[in-house]
N, C-alpha and C positions, 0 to 999 in steps of 0.2 A: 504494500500500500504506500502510496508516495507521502500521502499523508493523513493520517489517521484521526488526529483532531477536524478534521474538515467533513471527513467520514460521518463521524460521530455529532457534527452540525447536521447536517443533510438530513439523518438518521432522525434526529430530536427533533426536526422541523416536520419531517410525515406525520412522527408519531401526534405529536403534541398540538400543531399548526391545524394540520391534515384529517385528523382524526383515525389514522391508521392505526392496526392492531399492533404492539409492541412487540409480541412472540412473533408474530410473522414477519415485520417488517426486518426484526433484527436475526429471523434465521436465514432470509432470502440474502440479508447481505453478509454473511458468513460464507450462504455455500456461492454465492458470487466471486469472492474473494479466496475462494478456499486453495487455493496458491500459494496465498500469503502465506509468512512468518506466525508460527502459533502464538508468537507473542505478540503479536498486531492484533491479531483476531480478538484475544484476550481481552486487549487494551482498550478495544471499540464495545466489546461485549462488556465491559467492567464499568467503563466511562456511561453510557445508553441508560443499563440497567441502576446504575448506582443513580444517577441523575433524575430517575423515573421516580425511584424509589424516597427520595430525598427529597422530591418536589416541594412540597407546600414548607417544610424548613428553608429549603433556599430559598424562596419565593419572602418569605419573613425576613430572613439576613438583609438580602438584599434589597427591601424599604426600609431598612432601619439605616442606609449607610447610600443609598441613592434618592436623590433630587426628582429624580423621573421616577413613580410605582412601577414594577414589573407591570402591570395589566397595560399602561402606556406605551411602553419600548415599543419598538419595532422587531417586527417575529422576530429575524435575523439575531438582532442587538439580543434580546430577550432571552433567546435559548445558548447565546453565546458565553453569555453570562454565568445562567443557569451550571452549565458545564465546567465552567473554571471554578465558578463557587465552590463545586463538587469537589475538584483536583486539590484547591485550595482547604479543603476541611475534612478530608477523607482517604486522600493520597499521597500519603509522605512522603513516598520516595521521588514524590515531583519537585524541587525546590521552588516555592514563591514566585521568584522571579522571572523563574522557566515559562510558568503559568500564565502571568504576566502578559510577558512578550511576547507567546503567541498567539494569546488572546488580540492584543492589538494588531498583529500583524497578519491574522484570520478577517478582521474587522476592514482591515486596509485593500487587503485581496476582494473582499467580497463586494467593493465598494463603499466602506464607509469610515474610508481615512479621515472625514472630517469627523467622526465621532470616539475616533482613539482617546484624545485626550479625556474621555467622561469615561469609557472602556476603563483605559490605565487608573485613574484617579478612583473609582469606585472598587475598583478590584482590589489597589495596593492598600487601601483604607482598611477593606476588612482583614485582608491577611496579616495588616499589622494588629491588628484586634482580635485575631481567631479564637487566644484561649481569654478573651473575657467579653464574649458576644452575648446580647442582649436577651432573652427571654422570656415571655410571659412569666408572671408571675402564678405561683401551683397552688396558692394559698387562698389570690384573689378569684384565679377561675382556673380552676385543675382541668376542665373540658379544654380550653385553649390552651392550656400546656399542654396536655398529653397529643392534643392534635396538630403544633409545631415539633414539638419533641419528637416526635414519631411519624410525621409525614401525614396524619390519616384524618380522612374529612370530621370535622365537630359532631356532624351528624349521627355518622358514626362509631363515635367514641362514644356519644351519650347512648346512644340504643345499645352497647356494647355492655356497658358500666351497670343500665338499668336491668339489664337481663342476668348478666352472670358477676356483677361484684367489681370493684376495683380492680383488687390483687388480682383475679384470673383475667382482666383485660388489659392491665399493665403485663403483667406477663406473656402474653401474646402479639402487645405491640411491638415489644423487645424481641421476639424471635420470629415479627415478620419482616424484621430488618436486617436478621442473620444472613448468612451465605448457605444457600440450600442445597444440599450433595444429591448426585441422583440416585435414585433408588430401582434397583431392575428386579424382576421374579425371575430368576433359572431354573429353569423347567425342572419339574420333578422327577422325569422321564428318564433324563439322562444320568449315567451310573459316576459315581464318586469319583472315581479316576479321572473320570470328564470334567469333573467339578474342577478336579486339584490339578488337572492341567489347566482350565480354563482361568482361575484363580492365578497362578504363575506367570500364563502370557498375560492376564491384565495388569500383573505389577511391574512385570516386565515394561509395560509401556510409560510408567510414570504414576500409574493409578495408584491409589491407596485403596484396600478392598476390606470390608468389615461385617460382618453377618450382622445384621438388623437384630434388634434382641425381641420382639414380637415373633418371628415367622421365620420356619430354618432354613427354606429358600428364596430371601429376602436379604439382599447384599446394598449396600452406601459405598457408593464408588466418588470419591473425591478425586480432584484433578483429573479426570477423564475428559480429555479434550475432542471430541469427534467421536458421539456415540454411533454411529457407523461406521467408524473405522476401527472398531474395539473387534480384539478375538472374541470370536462364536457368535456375533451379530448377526453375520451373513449365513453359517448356519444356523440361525433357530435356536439357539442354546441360550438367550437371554432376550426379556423385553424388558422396555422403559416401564416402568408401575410402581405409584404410589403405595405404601404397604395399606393405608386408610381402604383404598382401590380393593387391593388382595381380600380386603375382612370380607368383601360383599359373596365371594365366593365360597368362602368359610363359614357365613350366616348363612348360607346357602342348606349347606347341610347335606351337600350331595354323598360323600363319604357313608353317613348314617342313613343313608336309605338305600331301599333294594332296586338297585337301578337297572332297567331291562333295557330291550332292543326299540321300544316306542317309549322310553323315556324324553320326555319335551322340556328345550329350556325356553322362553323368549325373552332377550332381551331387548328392550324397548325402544331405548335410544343409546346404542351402541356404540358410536366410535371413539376416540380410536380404536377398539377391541379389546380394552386388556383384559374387561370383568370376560367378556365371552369366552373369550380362549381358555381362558383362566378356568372357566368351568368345562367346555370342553375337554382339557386337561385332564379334570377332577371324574371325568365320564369315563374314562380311560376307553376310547374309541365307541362305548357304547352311544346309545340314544342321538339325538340332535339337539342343536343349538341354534336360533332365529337370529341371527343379529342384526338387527333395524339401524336407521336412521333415514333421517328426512331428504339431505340431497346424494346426487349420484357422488358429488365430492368426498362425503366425508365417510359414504359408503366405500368409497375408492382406497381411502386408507385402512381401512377394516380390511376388504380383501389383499392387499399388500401384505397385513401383516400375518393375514389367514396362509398365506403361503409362502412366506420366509419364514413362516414357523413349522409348517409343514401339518397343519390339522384338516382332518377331513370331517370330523363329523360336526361339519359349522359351516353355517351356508349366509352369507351377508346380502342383503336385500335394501334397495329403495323403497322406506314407506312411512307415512304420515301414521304416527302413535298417537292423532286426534283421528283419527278415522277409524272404525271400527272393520276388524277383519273379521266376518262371520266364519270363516273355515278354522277360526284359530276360540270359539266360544267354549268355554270349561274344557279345553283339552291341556294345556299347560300342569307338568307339575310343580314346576318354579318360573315367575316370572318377575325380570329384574326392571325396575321403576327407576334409573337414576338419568331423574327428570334435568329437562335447563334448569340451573338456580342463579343466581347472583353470583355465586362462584368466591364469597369471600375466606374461603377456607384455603384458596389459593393465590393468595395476592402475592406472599413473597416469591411465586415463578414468575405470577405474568403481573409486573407490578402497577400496569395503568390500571387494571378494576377499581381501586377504590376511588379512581376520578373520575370513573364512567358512570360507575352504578347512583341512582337516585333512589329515595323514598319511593317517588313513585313508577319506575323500573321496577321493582320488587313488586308490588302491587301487580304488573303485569305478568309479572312471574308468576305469581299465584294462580291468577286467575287460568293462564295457561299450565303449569300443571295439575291444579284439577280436572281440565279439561282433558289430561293424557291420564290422570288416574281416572277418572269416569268411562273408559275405554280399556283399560290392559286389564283391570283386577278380573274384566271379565271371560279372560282368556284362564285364570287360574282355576283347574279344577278343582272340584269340589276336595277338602282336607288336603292339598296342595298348597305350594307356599310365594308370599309376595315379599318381594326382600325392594324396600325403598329405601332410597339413597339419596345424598344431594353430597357435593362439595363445598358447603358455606357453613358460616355459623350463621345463625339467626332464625331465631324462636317461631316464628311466623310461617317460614319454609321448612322446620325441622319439626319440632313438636306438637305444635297447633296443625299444619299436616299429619300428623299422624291420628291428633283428634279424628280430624277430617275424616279420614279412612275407617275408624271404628266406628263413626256415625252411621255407615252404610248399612250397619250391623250384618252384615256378610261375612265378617272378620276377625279375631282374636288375635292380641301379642304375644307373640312368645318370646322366651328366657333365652336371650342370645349366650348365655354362661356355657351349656355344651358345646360350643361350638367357637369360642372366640379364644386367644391365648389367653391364660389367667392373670398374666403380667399386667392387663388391661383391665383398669379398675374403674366405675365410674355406674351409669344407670344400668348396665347389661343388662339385670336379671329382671325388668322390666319390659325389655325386648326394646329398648330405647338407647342407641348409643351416639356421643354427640364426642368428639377428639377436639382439642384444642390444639394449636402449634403451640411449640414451648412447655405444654404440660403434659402433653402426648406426642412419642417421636413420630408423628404424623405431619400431614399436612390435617388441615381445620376438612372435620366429616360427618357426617350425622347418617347412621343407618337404623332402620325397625323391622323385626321380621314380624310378618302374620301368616296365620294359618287359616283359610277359608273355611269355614263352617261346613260340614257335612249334613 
């Protein structure tokens, strides 16, 4: 890359200007560049996401020490900013000055040498001030500190705080700020010797490899630079999956029942495929596995992964889970619900959600997943099981849905405890389970199992 701070303008400008997805825009320009030095790539992938992540703190810093509000700048000026701020209070091995200068002379390239001197002067201001920079006060309003402190909309921190407690939503802000290692399932398929090879050529590459302490084929690969180019990718021997992901198949409870040659799974809204597979997996070649989603796109991904993994008894399908399939009515014996949510259980991967999502977004959300549970529960057959899911926190999508669901009276909870690791403490034996980052080595998850009334 010739130059990777300019990259990294460009980048900030789609996302934040534009309104482009952040995971996409910043993976298109990884394998654009995948040429590059891995420490370019790094550098652009560190700078993007840290900056994303940071936001509404820079954003603060810098009106406390600029003449012009951020909301005023000019996009350019504004996200140029934003990015040195970053380098400037999070990057130590950048010197000050380094920062600096190439902030002004990013400024001067792009056209706007007459604004260097307001560039430099606001810049060099707060770096001389970094270790005694201004911040709300915690005492006068703890909601506007924790929502500079932590990047995370006000809004949010108070629905946060009202629902689950201070200490468990300061704890979570804290570890959506961490650096998140990824987490793969390796197939259970393959034999130990394949493990402990597999295991050596990933350290072999630089990776650090740790078994997950939930689930025994559940590994945190840190520094893994280019999960495609990792040993046993290509064949099938490991997928990307959140272990939160892995529990749905485990609540599942495939294992504990006597699964035949018409045993049916549907999952509802499938991709990328990790729960399907994952239970296909669990079928050990038996029965079938439905796996939906709505466009031929992200169905596209499902069958990619259905065949670098090499599973046959799973078949991926375009289809609306608000439309009702009569050929699929009480024949299901497990069908998996993990509806769209808000998705705040995963902001520290994809860090623009908490400046997408609104009040009332969620409200929409609702109303559309009831809309896909008023349709799937009735593929479950009778004493057959509905395993609902979401990737967020929040009581409205998690638990008050689940009210929902028992209202049908069609339904009963069952005691996730059989079937969950015991290391995982919390509502299980409810049939209610809700993971926090930071208090659970998950990402943020809310799963219920129910058993359809006979």
């Amino acid at each position: 890359m010739d130059n990777t701070r300019e990259l990294v303008l460009d980048v900030l400008l789609e996302i934040l200007e534009e309104g482009s997805y952040s995971h996409l825009v910043i993976r298109d320009v990884l394998d654009k560049y995948n040429y590059s030095k891995t420490r370019d790539k790094a550098f652009v992938k560190r700078m993007v996401e840290g900056t994303l992540e940071r936001l509404i703190q820079i954003d603060y810093i810098l009106d406390q020490f600029s003449k012009v509000p951020v909301s005023r700048m000019k996009p350019l000026i504004r996200n140029l900013m934003r990015m040195s701020v970053y380098q400037l209070l999070f990057m130590d091995s950048i010197p000050d000055g380094a920062v600096c200068n190439e902030a002004v002379k990013l400024a001067g390239k792009r056209g706007f040498k007459g604004l260097a001197g307001f560039v430099n002067g606001v810049l060099r201001n707060i770096a001389r001030n970094k270790d005694r920079l201004p911040y709300p006060d915690r005492d006068k309003d703890e909601i506007r500190y924790f929502s500079v402190r932590y990047s995370m909309p006000e809004w949010l921190v108070e629905k946060w705080i009202l629902s689950y407690g201070r200490e468990k939503t300061s704890c979570m802000l804290e570890s959506l700020l961490k650096e998140r290692p990824v987490t793969v399932r390796f197939r259970q398929e393959q034999k130990n010797a394949e493990k402990d090879v597999w295991i050596k050529e990933l350290k072999e590459t630089g990776a650090q490899v740790k078994e997950h302490p939930y689930l025994p084929y559940a590994y945190v690969l840190d520094h893994a630079a280019g999960i495609k180019n990792l040993p046993g990718y290509a064949q099938g021997w490991f997928t990307v999956q959140d272990v939160s992901s892995m529990l749905v198949a485990e609540a599942a409870g495939i294992e504990k029942t006597g699964v035949t040659d018409d045993f049916l799974v549907v999952d509802a809204c499938a991709a990328p495929g990790g729960k399907s597979m994952h239970i296909a997996e669990k079928l050990c070649g038996k029965g079938k596995v439905i796996a939906r989603d709505l466009s031929e796109y992200k169905v596209s991904m499902i069958r990619d992964n259905i065949r670098r993994m090499g599973y046959e008894n799973i078949e991926a399908q375009v289809y609306d889970a608000c439309k009702m399939d009569e050929s699929l009515l009480g024949r299901a014996d497990v069908v998996l619900a993990d509806v769209p949510c808000s998705g705040l259980g995963i902001i520290g991967k994809k860090r623009d959600i908490k400046y997408r999502i609104t009040e009332e977004g969620i409200k929409e959300l609702i109303i559309l997943q009831r809309k896909i549970l008023d349709v799937v529960w009735q593929y479950v057959k009778p004493g057959g099981v509905l395993i609902y899911s979401t990737c967020t926190i929040n009581p409205d999508e998690n638990d008050h849905m689940a009210e929902w669901i028992l209202a049908h009276d069609s339904f009963e909870l069952e005691s996730l405890t059989p079937f969950l690791p015991k290391v995982i403490s919390g509502g299980e034996k409810t049939g209610l389970l809700q993971l926090f980052p930071g208090i659970h080595e998950t990402d943020g998850f809310f799963l219920a199992r129910f058993r359809r009334k006979k």
